[in-house]
N, C-alpha and C positions, 0 to 999 in steps of 0.2 A: 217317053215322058215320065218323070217323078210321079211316081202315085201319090204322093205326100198333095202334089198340086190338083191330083184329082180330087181328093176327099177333102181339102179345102173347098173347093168351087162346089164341089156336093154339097159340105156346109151353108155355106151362102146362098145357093139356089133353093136349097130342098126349107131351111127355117130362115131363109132373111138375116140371118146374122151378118154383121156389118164386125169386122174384128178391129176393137179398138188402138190395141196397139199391143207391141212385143213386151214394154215394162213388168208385163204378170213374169214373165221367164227370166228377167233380167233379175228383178227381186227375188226369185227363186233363187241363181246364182248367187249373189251376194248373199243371203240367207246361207248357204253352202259353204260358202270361202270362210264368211263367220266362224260357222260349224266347224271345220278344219282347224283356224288358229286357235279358236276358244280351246279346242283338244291338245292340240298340238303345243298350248300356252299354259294350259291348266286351271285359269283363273279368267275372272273377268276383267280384271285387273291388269292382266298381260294382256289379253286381247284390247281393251282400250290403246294398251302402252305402244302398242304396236301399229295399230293404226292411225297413232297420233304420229308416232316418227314416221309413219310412211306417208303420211301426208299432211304433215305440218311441217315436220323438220327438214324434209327432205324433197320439202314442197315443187323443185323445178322438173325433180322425175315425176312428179306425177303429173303434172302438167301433161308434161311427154304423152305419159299414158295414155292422160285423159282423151285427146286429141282425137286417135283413130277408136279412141271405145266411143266417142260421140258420135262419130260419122259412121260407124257399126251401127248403132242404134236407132239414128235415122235412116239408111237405108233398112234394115227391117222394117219399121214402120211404111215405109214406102212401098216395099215388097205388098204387106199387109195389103195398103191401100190400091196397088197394081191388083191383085186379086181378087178381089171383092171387088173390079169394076170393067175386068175381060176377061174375055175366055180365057179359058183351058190352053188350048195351044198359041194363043196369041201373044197370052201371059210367058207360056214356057218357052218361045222361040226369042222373043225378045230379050229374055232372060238371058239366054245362051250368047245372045248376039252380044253380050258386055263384054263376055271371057275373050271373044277376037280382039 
């Protein structure tokens, strides 16, 4: 079993913590990708420029995008909610059971 799943469920049993949702991680990423073009653009300026064409101009790619980063997001969230409401191995065998 993932250790990751144990020290979850340790969370939740040992303080009650109920995990709201994955968005804290997700906003970290985007906060990064930022950081990346702001660099990589030099200005703030470019970095708007950029993510205006990438998702205004060229709005049906991101559409595309959008699509499986939505259903990404929800299942995290899901996950979340999977674990904070079973066990340990009940959580991780069923887990496994998607990938057949």
């Amino acid at each position: 079993m993932k250790i990751g799943v144990y020290c979850t469920m340790y969370i939740v049993h040992l303080t009650h913590y109920v995990f709201k949702s994955s968005t804290n991680s997700q906003k970290l990423q985007m906060l990064a990708c930022f950081g990346v073009i702001l660099k990589e653009k030099g200005s703030v300026g470019g970095l708007i420029e950029h993510v205006h064409y990438y998702t205004v101009i060229l709005w049906k790619d991101a559409i595309k995008i959008s699509v499986p980063a939505i259903l990404y997001v929800i299942q995290n969230n899901l996950q979340y909610v999977a674990i904070s409401n079973l066990e340990a191995a009940v959580f991780q065998v069923t887990y496994q059971l998607k990938i057949m």
